[in-house]
C-alpha positions as CSV (number, residue, x, y, z in Angstrom):
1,X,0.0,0.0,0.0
2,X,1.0,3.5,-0.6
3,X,1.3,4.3,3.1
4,X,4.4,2.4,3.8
5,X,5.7,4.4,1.4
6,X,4.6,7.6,3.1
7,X,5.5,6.5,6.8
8,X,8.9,8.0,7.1
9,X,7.8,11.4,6.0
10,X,5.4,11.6,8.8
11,X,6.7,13.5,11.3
12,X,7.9,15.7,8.7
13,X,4.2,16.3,7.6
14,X,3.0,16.4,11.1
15,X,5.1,19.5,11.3
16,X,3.7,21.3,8.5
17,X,0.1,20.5,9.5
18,X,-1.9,23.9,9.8
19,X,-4.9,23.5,12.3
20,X,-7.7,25.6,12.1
21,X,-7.6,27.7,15.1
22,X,-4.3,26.8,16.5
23,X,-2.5,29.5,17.8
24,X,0.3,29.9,20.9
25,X,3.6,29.8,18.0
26,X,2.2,27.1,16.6
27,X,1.9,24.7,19.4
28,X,-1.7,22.2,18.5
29,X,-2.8,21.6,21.5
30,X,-6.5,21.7,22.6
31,X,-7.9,22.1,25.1
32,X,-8.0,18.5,26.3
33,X,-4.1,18.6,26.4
34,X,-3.8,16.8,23.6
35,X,-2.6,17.2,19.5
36,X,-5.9,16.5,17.7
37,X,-5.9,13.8,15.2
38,X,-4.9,14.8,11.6
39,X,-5.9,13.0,8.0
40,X,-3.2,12.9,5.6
41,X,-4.6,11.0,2.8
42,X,-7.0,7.9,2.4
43,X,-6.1,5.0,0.7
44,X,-7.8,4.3,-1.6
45,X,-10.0,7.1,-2.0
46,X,-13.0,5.4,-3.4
47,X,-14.5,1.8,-2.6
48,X,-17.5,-0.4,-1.7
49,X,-19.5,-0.1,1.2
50,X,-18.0,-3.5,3.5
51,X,-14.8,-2.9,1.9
52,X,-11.4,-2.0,3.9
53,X,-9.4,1.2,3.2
54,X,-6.7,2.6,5.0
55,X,-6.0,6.3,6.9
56,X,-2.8,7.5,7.0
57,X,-2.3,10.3,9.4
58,X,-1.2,11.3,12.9
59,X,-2.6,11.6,16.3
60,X,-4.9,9.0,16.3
61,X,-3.9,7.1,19.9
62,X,-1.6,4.0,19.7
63,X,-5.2,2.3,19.9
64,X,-9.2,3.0,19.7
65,X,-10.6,2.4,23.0
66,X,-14.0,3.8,24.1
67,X,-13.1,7.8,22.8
68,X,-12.0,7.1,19.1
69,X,-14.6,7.2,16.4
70,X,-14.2,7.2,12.0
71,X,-16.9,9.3,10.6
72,X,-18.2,8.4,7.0
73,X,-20.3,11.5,6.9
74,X,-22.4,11.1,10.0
75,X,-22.3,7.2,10.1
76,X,-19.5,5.7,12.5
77,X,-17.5,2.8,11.2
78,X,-16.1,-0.1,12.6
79,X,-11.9,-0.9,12.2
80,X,-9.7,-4.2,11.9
81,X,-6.9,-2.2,13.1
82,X,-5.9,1.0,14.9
83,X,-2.5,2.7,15.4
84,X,-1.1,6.2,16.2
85,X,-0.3,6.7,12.4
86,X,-3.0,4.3,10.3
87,X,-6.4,3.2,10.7
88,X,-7.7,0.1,8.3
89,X,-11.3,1.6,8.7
90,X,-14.3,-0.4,7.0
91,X,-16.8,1.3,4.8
92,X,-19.8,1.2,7.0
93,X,-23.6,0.2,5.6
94,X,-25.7,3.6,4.6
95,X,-22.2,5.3,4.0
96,X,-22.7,7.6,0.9
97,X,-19.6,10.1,-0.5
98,X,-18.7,12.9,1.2
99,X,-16.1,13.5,4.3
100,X,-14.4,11.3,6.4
101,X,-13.3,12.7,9.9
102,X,-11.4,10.6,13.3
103,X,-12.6,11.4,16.3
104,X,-10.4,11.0,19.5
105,X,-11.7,12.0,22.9
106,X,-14.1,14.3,20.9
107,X,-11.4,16.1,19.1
108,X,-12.1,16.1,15.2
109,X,-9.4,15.9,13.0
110,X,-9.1,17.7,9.0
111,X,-12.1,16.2,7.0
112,X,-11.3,14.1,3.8
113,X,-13.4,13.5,1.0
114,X,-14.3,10.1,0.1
115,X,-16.7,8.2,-2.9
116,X,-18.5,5.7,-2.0
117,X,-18.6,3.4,-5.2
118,X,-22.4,2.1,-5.8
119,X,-22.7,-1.6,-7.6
120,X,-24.4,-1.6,-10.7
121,X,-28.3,-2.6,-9.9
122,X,-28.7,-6.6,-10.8
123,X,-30.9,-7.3,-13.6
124,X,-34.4,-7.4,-12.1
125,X,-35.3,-11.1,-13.4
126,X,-32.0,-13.5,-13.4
127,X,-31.9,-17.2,-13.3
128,X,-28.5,-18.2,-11.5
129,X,-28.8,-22.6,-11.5
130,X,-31.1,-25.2,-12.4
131,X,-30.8,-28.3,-10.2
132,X,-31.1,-30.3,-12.0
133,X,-29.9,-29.2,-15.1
134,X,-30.7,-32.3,-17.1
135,X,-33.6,-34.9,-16.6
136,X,-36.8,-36.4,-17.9
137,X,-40.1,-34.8,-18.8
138,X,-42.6,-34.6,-16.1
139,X,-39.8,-34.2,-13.4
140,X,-39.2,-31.5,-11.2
141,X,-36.5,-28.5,-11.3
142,X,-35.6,-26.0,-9.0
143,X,-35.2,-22.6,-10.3
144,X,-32.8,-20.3,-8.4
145,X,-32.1,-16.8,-9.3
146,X,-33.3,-13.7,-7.8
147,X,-36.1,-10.8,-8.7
148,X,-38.9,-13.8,-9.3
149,X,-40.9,-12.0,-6.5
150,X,-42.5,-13.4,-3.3
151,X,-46.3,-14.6,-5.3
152,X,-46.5,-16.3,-8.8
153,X,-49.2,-13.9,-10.0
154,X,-49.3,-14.6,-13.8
155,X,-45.3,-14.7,-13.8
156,X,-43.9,-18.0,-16.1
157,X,-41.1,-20.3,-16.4
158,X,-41.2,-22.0,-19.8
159,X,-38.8,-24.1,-21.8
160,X,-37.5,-24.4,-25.4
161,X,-40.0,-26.0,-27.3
162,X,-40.3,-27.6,-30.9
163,X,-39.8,-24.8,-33.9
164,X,-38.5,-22.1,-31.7
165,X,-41.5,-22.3,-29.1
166,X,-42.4,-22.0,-26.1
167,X,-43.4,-24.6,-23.3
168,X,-44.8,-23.7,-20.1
169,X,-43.3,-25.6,-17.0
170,X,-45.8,-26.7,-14.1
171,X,-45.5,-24.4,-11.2
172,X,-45.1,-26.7,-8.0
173,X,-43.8,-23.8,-5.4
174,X,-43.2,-19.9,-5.8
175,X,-41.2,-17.7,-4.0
176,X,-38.5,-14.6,-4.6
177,X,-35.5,-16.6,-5.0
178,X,-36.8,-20.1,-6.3
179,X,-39.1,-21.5,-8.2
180,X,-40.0,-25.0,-8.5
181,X,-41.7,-26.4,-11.6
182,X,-42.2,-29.7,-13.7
183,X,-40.5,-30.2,-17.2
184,X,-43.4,-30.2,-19.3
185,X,-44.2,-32.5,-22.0
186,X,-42.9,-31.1,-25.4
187,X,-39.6,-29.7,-23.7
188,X,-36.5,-30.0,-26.0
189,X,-32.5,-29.4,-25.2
190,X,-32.6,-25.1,-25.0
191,X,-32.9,-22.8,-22.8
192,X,-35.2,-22.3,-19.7
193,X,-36.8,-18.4,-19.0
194,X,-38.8,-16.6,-15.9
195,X,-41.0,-13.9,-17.3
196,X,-42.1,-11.2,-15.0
197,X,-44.7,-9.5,-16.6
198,X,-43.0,-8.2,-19.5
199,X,-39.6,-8.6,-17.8
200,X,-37.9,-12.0,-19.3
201,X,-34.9,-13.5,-17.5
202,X,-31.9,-14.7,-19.6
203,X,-31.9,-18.3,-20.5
204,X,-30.3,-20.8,-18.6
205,X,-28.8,-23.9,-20.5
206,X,-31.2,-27.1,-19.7
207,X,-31.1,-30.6,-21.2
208,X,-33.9,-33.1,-21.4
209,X,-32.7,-36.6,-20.6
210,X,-34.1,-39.6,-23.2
211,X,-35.2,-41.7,-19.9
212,X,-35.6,-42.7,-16.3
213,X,-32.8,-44.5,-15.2
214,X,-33.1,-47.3,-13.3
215,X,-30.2,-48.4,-10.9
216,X,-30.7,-52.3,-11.0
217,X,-31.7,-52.5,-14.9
218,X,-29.1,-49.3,-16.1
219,X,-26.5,-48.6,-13.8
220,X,-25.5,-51.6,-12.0
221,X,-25.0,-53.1,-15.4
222,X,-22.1,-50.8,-16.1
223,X,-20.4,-51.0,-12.2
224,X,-20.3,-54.8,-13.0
225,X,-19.1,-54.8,-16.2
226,X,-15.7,-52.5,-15.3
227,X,-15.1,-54.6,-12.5
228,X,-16.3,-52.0,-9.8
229,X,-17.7,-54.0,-7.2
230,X,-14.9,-56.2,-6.8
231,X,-13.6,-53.5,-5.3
232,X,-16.4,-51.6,-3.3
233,X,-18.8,-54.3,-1.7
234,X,-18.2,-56.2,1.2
235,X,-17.3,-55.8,4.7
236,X,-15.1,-53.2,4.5
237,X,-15.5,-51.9,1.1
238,X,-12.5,-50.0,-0.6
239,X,-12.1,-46.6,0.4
240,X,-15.2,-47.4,2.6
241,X,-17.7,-46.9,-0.5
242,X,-19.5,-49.7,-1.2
243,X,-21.8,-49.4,-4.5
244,X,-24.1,-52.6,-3.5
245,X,-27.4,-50.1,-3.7
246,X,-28.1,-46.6,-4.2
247,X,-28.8,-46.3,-0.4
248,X,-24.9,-47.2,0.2
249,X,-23.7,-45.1,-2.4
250,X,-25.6,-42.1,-0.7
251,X,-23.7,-42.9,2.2
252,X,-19.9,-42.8,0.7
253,X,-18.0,-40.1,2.0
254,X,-14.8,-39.3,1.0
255,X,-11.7,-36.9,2.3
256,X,-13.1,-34.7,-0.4
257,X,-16.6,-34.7,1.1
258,X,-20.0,-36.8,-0.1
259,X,-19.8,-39.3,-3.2
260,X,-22.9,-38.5,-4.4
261,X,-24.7,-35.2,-4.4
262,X,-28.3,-36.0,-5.1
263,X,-29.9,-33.8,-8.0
264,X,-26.3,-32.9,-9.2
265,X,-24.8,-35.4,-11.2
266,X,-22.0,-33.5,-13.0
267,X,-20.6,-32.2,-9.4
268,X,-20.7,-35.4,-7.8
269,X,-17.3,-36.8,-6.7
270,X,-18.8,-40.0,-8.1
271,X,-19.3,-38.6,-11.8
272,X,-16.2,-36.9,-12.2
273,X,-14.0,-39.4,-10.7
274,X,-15.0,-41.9,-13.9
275,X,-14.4,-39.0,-16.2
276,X,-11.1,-38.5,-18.2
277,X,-9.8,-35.1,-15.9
278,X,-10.7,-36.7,-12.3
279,X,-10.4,-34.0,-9.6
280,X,-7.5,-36.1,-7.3
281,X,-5.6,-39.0,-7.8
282,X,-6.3,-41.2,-10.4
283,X,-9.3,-41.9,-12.8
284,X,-11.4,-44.8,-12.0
285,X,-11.4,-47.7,-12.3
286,X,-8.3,-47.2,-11.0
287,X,-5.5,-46.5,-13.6
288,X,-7.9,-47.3,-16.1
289,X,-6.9,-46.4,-20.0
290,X,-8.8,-47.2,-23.4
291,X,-11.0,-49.4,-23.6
292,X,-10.9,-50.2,-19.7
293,X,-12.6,-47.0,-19.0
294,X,-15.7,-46.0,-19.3
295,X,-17.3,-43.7,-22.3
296,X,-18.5,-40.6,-22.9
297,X,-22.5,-42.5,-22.6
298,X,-22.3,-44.9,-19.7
299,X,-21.0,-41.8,-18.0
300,X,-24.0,-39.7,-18.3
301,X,-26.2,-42.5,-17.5
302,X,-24.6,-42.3,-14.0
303,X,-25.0,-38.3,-14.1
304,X,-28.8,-39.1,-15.2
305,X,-29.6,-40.9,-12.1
306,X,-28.0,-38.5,-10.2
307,X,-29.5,-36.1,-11.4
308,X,-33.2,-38.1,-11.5
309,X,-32.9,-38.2,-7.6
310,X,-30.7,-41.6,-6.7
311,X,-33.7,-43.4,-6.9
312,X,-33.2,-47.2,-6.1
313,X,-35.0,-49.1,-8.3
């Protein structure tokens, strides 16, 4: 920061620092026997409200106690640090531009000014996830985003339909920031929407999966077949995951945190470890290469039931 750059001229500054109303050959001493508190510069100038900036200065106290105070304005703000020559003071809520002051046994120091930086307003309808963001027709999505507002009213969510149309999902629940609705029949691979009135959101990406997957008749199939529960059945399973039913996958925990993470296939540990770029170690089955992994399509079987719920059936 620019301070440390500053500190060694600071008694030098001090020196040179006029005070309003200071008289007896230049001695600043108030009435309260002390040298009031002086601003040099802050640093930065401008930033959001919550964020940290830092005032360089003298007089402050070596620390705050009960008598010092930063002024944004007329709005006191709270510090994560507090020394004679710097204060790293933190923007407080409700702060808006204007001066900044220290206050130290109800001396004021110099005012500085200082712009409060205002985030851009978010779009009024967004859609931030879809969990899931792939499954079947007729099952259920939730819909997070913000600006959906607290009652459905004659608000929509629809889905990329056939020739560039729309299809209108089932609304199951309502609220500001998510919405949960059923994939209607006549959905296609596209985009999903929240429309507002005559506000529409921005699409979010949503794929319909071909069908339900069943654990005993599709994805137990695969696990055999690649050898994986050789490895993770019996008493104790390998890396204490044992893929014998969907209720024992649930329970696999790793060092890396759950397995499985119902209604998100492509984020579960369980997914991604099959895939070529595995997040640790190795890709599994272990060490596997070619034809010894599996493809692109047994994959997203896996993802599918995940993503369907973990149902065992």
């Amino acid at each position: 920061m620019r301070w440390q750059q500053q500190v060694g001229s600071l008694l030098f500054l001090g020196a040179l620092v006029c005070w309003q109303g200071c008289s007896d050959g230049g001695k600043r001493v108030t009435e309260s026997g002390r040298e009031p508190p002086v601003i040099i510069s802050i640093d930065p100038d401008s930033a959001f409200v919550a964020d940290t900036v830092q005032l360089l200065g003298i007089h402050f106290g070596a620390s705050r106690g009960t008598a010092g105070r930063i002024l944004f304005s007329t709005i006191d703000a709270a510090s994560s640090s507090w020394s004679d020559t710097l204060i790293d003071a933190i923007v407080p809520v409700g702060a808006a531009s204007g001066d900044v002051r220290v206050e130290v046994d109800g001396v004021a120091s110099n005012s500085k000014h200082f712009n409060v930086r205002v985030p851009p307003p978010p779009p009024p309808v967004q859609i931030t996830r879809l969990v899931p963001g792939r499954t079947v027709i007729v099952d259920t999505v939730l819909v997070y985003g913000y600006g959906f507002g607290r009652v459905q009213g004659a608000s929509v969510v629809s889905f990329a339909g056939v020739s560039g149309s729309r299809v209108l999902g089932e609304i199951i629940a309502w609220a500001d920031t998510v919405i949960e609705t059923r994939v209607p029949p006549g959905a296609i691979d596209g985009g999903v929407r929240v429309q507002i009135a005559q506000t529409e959101s921005a699409e979010k990406v949503f794929s319909v999966a071909p069908h339900l997957v069943e654990f005993n008749a599709d994805v137990m199939p695969i696990l055999r077949g690649y050898g994986c529960t050789d490895c993770h059945s019996g008493t104790p399973p390998n890396g204490g995951l044992s893929i014998e039913s969907a209720e024992t996958i649930l329970r696999g925990d790793s060092h890396h945190g759950p397995v499985v993470e119902p209604r998100n296939g492509p984020g579960s540990i369980f997914v991604r470890k099959l895939g070529p770029d595995p997040p640790f170690w190795s890709r599994m089955p272990r060490d596997c290469s070619g034809q010894g992994c599996l493809n692109s399509s047994q994959i997203l079987v896996i993802s599918d039931w995940i993503d369907q719920g973990v149902r065992n059936n």
